[in-house]
PDB file with one MODEL, atoms N, CA, C and O in Angstrom:
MODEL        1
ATOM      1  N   UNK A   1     124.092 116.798  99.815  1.00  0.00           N
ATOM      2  CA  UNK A   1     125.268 116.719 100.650  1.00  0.00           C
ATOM      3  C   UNK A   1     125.673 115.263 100.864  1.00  0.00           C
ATOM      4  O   UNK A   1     126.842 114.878 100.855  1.00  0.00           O
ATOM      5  N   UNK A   2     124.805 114.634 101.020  1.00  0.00           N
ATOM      6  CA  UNK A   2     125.110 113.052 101.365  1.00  0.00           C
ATOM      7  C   UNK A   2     126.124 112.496  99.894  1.00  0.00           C
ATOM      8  O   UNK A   2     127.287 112.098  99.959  1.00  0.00           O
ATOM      9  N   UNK A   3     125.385 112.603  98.797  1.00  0.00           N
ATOM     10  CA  UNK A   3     126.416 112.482  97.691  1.00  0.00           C
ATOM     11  C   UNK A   3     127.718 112.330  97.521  1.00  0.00           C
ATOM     12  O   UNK A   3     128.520 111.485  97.122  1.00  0.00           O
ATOM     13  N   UNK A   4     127.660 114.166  98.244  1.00  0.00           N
ATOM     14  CA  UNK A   4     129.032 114.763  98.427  1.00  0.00           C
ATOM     15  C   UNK A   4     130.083 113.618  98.832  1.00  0.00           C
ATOM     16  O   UNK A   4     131.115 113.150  98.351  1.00  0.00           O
ATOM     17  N   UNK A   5     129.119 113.370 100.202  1.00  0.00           N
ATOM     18  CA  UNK A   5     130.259 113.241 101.353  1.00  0.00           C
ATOM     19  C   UNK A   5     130.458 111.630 100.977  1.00  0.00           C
ATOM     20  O   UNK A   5     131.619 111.390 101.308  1.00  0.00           O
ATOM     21  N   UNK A   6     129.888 110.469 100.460  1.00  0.00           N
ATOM     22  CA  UNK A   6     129.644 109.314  99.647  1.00  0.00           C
ATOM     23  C   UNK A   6     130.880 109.645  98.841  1.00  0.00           C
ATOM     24  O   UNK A   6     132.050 109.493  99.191  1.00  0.00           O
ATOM     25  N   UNK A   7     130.415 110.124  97.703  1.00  0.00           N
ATOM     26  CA  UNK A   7     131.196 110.289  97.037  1.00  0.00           C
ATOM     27  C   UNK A   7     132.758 110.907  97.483  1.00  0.00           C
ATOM     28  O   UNK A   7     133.385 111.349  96.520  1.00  0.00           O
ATOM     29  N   UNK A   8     133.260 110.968  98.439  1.00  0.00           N
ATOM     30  CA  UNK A   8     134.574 111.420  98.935  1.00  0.00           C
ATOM     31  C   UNK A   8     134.816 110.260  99.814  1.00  0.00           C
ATOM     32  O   UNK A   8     135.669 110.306 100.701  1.00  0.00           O
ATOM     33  N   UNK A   9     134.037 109.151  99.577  1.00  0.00           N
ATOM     34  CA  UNK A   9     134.267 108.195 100.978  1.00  0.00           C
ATOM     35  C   UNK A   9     134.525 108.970 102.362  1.00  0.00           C
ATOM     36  O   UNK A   9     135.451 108.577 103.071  1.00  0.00           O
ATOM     37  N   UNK A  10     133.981 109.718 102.642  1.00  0.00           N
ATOM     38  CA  UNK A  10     133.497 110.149 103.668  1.00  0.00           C
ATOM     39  C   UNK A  10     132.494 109.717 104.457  1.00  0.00           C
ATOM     40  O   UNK A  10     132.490 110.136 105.615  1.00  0.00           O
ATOM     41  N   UNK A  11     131.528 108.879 104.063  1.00  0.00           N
ATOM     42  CA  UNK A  11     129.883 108.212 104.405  1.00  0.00           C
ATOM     43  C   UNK A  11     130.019 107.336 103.843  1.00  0.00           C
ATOM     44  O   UNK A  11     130.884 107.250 102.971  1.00  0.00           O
ATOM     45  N   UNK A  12     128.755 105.856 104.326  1.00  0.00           N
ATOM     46  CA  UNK A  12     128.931 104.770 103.476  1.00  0.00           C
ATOM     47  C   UNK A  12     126.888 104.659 104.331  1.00  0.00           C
ATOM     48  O   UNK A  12     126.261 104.344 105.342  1.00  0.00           O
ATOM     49  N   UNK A  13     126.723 105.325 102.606  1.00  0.00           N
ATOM     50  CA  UNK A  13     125.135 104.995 102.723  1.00  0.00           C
ATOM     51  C   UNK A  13     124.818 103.830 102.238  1.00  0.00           C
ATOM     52  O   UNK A  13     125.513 103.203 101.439  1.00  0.00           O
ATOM     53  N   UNK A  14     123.401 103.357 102.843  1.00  0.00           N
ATOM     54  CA  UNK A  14     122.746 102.273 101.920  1.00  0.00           C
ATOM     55  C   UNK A  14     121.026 102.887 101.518  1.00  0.00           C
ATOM     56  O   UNK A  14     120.277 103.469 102.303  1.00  0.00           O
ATOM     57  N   UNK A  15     120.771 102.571 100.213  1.00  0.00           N
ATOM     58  CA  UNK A  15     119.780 102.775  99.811  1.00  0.00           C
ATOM     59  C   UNK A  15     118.595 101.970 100.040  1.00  0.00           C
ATOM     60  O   UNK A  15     118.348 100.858  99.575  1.00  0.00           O
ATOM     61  N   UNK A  16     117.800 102.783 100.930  1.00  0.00           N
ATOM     62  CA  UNK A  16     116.413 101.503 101.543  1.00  0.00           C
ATOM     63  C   UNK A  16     114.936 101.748 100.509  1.00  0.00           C
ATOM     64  O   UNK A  16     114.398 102.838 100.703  1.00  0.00           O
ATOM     65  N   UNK A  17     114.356 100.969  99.606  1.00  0.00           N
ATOM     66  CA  UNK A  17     114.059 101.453  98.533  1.00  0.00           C
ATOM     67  C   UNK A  17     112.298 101.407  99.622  1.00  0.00           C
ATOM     68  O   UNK A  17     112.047 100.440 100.342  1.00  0.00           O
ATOM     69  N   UNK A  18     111.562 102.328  99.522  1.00  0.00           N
ATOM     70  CA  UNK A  18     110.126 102.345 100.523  1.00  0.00           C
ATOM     71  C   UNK A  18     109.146 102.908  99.413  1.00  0.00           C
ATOM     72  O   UNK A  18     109.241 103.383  98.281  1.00  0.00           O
ATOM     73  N   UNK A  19     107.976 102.549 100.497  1.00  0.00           N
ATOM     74  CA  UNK A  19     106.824 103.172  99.448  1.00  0.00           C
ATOM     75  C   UNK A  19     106.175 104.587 100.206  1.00  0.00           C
ATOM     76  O   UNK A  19     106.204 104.700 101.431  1.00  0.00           O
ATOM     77  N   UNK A  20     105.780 105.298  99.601  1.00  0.00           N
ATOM     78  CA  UNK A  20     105.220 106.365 100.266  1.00  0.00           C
ATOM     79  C   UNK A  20     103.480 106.145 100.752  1.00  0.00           C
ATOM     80  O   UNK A  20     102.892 105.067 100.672  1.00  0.00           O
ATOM     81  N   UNK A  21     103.043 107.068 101.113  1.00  0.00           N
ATOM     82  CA  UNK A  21     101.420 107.296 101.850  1.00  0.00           C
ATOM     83  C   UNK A  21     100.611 107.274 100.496  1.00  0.00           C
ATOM     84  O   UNK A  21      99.465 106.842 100.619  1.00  0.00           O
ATOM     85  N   UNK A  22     100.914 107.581  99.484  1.00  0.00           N
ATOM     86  CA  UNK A  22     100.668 107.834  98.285  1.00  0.00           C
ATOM     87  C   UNK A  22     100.674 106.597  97.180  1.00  0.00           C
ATOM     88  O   UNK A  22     100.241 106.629  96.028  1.00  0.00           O
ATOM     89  N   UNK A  23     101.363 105.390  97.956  1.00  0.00           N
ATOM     90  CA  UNK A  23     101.507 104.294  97.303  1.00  0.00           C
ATOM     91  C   UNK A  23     102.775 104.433  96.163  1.00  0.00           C
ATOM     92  O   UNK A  23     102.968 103.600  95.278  1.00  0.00           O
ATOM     93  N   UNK A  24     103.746 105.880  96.409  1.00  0.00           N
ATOM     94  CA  UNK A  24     104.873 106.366  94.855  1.00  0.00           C
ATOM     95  C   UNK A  24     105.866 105.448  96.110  1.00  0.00           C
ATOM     96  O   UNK A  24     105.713 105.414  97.331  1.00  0.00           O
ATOM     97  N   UNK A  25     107.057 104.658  95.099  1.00  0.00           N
ATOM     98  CA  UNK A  25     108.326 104.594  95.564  1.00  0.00           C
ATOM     99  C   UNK A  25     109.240 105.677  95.390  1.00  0.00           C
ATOM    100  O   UNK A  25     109.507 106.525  94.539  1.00  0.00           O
ATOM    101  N   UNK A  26     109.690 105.250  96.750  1.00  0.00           N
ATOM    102  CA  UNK A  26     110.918 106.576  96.847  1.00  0.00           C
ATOM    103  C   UNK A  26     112.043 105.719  97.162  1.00  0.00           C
ATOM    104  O   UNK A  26     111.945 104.492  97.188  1.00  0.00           O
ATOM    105  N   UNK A  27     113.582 106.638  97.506  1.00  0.00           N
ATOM    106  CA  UNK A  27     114.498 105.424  98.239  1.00  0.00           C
ATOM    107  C   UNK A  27     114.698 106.757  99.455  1.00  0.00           C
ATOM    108  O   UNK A  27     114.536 107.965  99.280  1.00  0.00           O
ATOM    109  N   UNK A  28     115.001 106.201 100.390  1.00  0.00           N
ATOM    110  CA  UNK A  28     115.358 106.570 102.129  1.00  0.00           C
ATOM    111  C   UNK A  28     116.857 106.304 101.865  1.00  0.00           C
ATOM    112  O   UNK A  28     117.355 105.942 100.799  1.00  0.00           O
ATOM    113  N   UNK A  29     117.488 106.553 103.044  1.00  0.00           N
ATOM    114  CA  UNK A  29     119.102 106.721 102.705  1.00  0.00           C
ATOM    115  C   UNK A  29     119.401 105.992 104.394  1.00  0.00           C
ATOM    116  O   UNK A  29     118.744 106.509 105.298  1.00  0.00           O
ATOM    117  N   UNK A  30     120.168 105.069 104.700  1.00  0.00           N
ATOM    118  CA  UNK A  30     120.728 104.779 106.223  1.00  0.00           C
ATOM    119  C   UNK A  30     122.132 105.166 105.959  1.00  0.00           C
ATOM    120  O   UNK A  30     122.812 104.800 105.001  1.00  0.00           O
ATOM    121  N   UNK A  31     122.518 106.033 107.024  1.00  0.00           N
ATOM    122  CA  UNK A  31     124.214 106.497 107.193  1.00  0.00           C
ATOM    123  C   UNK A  31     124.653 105.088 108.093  1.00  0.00           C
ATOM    124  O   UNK A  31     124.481 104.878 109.294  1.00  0.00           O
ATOM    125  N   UNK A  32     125.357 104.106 106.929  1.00  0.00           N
ATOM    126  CA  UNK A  32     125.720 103.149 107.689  1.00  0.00           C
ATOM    127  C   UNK A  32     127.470 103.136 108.551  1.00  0.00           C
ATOM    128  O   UNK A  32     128.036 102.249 109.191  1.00  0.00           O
ATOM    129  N   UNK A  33     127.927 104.664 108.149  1.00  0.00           N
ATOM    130  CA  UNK A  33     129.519 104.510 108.290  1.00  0.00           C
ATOM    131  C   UNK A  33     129.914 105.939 108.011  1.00  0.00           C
ATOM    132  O   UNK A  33     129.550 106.514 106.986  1.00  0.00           O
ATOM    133  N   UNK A  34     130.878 106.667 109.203  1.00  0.00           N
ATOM    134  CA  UNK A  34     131.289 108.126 108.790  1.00  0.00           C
ATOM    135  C   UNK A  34     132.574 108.065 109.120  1.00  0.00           C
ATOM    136  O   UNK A  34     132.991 107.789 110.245  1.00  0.00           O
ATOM    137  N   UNK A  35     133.309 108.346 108.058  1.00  0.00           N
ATOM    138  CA  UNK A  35     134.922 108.418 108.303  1.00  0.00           C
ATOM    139  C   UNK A  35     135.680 109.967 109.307  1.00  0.00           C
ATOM    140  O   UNK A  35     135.604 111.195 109.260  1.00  0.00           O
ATOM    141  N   UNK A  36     135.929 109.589 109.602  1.00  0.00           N
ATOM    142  CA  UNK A  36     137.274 111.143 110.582  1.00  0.00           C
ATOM    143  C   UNK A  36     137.868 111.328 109.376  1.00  0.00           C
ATOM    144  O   UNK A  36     137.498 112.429 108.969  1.00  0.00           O
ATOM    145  N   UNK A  37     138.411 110.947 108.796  1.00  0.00           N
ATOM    146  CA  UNK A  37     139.461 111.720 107.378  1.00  0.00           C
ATOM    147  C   UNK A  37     139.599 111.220 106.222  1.00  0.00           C
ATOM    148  O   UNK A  37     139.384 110.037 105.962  1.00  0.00           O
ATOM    149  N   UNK A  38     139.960 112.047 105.443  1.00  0.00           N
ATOM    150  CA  UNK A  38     140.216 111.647 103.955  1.00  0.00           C
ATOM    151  C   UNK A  38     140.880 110.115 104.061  1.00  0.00           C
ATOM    152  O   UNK A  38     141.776 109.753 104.823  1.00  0.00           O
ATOM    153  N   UNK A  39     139.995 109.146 102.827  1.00  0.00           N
ATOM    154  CA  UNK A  39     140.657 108.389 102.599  1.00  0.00           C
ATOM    155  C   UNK A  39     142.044 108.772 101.578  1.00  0.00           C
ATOM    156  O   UNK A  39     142.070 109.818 100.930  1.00  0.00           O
ATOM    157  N   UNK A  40     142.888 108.017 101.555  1.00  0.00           N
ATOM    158  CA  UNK A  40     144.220 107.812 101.145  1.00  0.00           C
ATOM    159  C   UNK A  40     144.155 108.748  99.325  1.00  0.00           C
ATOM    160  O   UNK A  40     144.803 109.671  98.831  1.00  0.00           O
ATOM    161  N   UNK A  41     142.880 107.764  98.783  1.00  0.00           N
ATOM    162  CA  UNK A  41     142.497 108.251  97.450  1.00  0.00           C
ATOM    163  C   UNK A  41     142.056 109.597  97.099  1.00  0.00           C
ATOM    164  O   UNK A  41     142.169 110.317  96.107  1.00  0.00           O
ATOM    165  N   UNK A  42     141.553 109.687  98.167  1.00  0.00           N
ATOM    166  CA  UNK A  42     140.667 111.274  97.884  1.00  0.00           C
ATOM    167  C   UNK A  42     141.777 112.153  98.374  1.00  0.00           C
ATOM    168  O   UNK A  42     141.613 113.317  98.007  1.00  0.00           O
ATOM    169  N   UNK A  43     143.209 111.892  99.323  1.00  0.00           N
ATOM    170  CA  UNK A  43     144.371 112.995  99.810  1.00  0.00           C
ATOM    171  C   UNK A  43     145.064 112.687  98.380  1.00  0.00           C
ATOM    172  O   UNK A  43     145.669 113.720  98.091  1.00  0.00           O
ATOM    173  N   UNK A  44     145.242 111.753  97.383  1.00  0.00           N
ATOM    174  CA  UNK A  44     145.415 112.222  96.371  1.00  0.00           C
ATOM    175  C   UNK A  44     144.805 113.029  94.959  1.00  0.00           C
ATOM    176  O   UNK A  44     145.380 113.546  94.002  1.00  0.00           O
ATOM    177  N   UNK A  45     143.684 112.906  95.241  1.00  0.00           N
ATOM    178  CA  UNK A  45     142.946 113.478  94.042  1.00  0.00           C
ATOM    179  C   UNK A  45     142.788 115.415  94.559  1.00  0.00           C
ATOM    180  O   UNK A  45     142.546 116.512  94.055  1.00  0.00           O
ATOM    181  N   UNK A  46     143.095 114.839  95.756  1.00  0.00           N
ATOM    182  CA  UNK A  46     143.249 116.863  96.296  1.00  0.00           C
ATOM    183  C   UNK A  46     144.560 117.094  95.485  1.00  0.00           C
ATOM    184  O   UNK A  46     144.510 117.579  94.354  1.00  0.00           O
ATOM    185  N   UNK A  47     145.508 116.808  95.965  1.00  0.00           N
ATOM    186  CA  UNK A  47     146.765 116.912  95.291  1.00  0.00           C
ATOM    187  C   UNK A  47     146.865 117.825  93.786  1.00  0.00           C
ATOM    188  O   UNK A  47     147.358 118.915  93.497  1.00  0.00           O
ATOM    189  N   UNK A  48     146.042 116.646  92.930  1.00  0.00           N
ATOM    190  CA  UNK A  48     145.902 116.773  91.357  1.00  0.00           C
ATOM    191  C   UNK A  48     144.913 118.223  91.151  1.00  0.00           C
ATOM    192  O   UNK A  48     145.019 119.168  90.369  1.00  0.00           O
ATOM    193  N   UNK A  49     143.819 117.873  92.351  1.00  0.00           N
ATOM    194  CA  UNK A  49     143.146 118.891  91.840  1.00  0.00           C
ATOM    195  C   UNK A  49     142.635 120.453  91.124  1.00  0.00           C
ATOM    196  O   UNK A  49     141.730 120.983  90.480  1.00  0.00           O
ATOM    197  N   UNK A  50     143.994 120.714  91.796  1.00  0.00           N
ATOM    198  CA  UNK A  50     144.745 122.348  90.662  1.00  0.00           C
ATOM    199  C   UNK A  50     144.268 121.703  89.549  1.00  0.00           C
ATOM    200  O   UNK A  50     143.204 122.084  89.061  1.00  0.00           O
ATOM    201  N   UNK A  51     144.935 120.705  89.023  1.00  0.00           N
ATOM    202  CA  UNK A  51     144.911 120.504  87.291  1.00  0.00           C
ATOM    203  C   UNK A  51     143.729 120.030  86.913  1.00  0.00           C
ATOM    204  O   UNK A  51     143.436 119.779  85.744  1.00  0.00           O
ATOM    205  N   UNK A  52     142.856 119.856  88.066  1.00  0.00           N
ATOM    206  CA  UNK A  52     141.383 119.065  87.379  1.00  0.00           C
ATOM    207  C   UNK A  52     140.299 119.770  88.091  1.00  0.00           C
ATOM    208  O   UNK A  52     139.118 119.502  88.315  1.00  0.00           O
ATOM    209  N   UNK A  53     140.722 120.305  88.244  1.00  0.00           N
ATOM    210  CA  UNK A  53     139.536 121.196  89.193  1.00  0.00           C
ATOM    211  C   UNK A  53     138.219 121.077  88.800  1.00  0.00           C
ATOM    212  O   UNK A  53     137.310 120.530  89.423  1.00  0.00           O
ATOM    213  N   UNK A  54     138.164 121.743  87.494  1.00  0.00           N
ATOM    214  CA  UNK A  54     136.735 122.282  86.995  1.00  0.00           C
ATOM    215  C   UNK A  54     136.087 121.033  86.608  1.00  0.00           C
ATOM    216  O   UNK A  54     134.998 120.700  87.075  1.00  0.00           O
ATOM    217  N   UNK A  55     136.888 120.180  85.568  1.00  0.00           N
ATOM    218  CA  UNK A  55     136.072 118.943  85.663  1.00  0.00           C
ATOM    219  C   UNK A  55     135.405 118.414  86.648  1.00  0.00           C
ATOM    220  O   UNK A  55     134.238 118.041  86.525  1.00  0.00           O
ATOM    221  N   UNK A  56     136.351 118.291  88.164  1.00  0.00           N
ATOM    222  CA  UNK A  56     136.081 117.179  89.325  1.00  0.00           C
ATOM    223  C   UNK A  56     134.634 118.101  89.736  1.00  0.00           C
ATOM    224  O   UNK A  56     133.521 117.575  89.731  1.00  0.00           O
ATOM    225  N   UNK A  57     134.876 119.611  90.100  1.00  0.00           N
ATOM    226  CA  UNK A  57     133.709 120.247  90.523  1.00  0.00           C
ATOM    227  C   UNK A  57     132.597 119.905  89.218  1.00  0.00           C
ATOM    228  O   UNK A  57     131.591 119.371  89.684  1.00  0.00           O
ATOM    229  N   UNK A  58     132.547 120.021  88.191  1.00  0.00           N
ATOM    230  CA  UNK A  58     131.515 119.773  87.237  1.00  0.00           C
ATOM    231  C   UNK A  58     130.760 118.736  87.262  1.00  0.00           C
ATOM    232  O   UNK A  58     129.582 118.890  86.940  1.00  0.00           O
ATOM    233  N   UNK A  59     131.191 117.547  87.611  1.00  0.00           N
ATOM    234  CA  UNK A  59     131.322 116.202  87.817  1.00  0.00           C
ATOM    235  C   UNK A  59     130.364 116.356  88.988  1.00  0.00           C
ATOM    236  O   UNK A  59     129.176 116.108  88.781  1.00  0.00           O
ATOM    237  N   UNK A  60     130.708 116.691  90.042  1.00  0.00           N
ATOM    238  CA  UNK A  60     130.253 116.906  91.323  1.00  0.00           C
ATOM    239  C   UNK A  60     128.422 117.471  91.352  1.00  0.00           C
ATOM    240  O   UNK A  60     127.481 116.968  91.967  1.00  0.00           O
ATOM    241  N   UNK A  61     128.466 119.200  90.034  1.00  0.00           N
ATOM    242  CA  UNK A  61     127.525 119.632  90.549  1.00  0.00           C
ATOM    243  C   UNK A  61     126.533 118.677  90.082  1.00  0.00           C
ATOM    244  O   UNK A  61     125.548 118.374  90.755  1.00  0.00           O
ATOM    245  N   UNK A  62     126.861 118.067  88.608  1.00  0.00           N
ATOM    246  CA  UNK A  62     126.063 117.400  87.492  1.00  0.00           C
ATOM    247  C   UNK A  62     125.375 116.657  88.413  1.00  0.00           C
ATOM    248  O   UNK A  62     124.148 116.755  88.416  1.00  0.00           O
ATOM    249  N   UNK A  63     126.200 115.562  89.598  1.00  0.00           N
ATOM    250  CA  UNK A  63     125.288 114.992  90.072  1.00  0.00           C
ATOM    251  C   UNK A  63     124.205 115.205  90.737  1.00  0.00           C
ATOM    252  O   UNK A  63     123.092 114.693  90.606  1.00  0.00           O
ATOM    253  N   UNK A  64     124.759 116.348  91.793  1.00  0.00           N
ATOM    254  CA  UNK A  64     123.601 117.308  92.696  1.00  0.00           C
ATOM    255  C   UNK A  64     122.559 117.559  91.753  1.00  0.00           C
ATOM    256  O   UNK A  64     121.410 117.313  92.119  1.00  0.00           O
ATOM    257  N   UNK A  65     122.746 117.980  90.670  1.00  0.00           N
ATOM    258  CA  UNK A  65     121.480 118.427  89.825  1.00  0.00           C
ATOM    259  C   UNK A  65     121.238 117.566  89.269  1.00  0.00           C
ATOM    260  O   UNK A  65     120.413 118.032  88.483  1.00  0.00           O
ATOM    261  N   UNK A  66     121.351 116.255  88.971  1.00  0.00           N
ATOM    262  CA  UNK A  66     120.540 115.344  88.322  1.00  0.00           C
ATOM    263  C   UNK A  66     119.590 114.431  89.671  1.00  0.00           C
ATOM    264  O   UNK A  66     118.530 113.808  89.603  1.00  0.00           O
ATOM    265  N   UNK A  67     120.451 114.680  90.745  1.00  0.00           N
ATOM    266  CA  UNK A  67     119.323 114.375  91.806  1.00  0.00           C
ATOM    267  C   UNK A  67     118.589 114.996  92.282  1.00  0.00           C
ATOM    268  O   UNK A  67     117.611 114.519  92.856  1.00  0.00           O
ATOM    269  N   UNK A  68     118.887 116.557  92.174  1.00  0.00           N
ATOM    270  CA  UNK A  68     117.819 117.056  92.655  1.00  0.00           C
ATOM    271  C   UNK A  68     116.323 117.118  91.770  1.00  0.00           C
ATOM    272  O   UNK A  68     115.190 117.268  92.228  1.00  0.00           O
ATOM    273  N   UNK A  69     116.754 116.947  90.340  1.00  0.00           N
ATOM    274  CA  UNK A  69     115.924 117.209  89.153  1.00  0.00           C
ATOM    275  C   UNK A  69     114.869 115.681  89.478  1.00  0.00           C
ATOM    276  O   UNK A  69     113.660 115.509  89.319  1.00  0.00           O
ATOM    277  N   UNK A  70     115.714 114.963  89.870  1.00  0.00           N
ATOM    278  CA  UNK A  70     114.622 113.454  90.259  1.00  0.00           C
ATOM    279  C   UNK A  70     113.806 113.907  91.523  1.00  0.00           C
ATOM    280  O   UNK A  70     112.598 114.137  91.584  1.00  0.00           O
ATOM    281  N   UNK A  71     114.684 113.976  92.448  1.00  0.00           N
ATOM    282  CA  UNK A  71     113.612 115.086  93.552  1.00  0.00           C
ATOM    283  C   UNK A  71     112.507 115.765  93.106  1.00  0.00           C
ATOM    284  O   UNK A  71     111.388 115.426  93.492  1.00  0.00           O
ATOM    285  N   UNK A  72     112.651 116.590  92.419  1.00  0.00           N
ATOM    286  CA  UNK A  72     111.990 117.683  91.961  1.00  0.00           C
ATOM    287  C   UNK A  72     110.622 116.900  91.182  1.00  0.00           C
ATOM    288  O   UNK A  72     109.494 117.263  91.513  1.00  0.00           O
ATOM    289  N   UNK A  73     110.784 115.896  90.218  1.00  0.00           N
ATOM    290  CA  UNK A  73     110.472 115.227  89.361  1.00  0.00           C
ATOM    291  C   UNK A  73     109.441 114.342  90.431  1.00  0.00           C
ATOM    292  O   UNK A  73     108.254 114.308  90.107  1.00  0.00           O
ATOM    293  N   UNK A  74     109.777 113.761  91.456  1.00  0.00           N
ATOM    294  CA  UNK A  74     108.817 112.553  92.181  1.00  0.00           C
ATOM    295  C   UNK A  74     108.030 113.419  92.905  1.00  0.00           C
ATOM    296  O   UNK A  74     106.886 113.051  93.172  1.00  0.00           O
ATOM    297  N   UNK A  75     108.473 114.658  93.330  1.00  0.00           N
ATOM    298  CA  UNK A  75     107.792 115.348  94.636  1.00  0.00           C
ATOM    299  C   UNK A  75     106.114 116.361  93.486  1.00  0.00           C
ATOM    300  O   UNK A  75     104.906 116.560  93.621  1.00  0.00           O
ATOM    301  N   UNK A  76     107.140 116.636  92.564  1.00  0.00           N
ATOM    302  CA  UNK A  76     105.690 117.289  91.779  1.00  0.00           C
ATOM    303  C   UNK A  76     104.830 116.485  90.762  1.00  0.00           C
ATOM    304  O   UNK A  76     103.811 116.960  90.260  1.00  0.00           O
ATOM    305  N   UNK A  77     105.366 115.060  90.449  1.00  0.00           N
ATOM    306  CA  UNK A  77     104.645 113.913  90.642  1.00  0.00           C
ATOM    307  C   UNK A  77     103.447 113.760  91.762  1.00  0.00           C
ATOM    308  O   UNK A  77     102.377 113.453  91.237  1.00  0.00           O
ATOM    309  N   UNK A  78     103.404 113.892  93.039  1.00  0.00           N
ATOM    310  CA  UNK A  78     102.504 113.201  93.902  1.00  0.00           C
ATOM    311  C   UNK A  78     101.523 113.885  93.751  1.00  0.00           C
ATOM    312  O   UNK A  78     101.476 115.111  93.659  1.00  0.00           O
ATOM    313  N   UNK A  79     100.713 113.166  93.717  1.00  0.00           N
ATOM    314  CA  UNK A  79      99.140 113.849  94.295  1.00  0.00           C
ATOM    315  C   UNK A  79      99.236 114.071  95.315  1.00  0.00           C
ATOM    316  O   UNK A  79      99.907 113.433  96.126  1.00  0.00           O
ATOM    317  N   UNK A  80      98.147 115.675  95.658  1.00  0.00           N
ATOM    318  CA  UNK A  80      97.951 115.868  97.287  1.00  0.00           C
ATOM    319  C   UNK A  80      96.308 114.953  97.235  1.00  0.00           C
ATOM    320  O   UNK A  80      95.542 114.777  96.287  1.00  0.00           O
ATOM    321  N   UNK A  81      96.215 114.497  98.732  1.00  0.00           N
ATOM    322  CA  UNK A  81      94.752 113.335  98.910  1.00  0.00           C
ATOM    323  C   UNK A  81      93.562 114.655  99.444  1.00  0.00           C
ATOM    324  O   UNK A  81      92.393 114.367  99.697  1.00  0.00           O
TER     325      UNK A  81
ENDMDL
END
């Protein structure tokens, strides 16, 4: 969701890069900034979006799933102690 809402300039995260109990790096996320409304860019790309729909959503999930697949990827990485 954070992505999401990043990616719509909706949020303005920063990436805090930490180490875990485990000694694995991970990155932490600070919500440094939350907008009330669409920026200017994104009330136009709604506009278009009839005509681009499937791309913009494709675009969208690709990322969710390439982060979650890193998720997925560091978390069954760790050793339990």
């Amino acid at each position: 969701m954070l992505q999401i809402f990043q990616k719509l300039k909706l949020m303005y995260i920063t990436e805090i890069p930490k180490i875990n109990k485990n000694g694995k790096d991970y990155i932490a996320y600070r919500i440094d900034f939350v907008e009330t409304k669409l920026s200017k860019e994104v009330q136009n790309l709604e506009e278009n979006m009839e005509e681009d729909k499937e791309e913009a959503l494709g675009d969208i999930i690709k990322a969710i799933i390439d982060t979650r697949d890193t998720y997925e990827n560091f978390y069954n990485s760790v050793e339990d102690d």
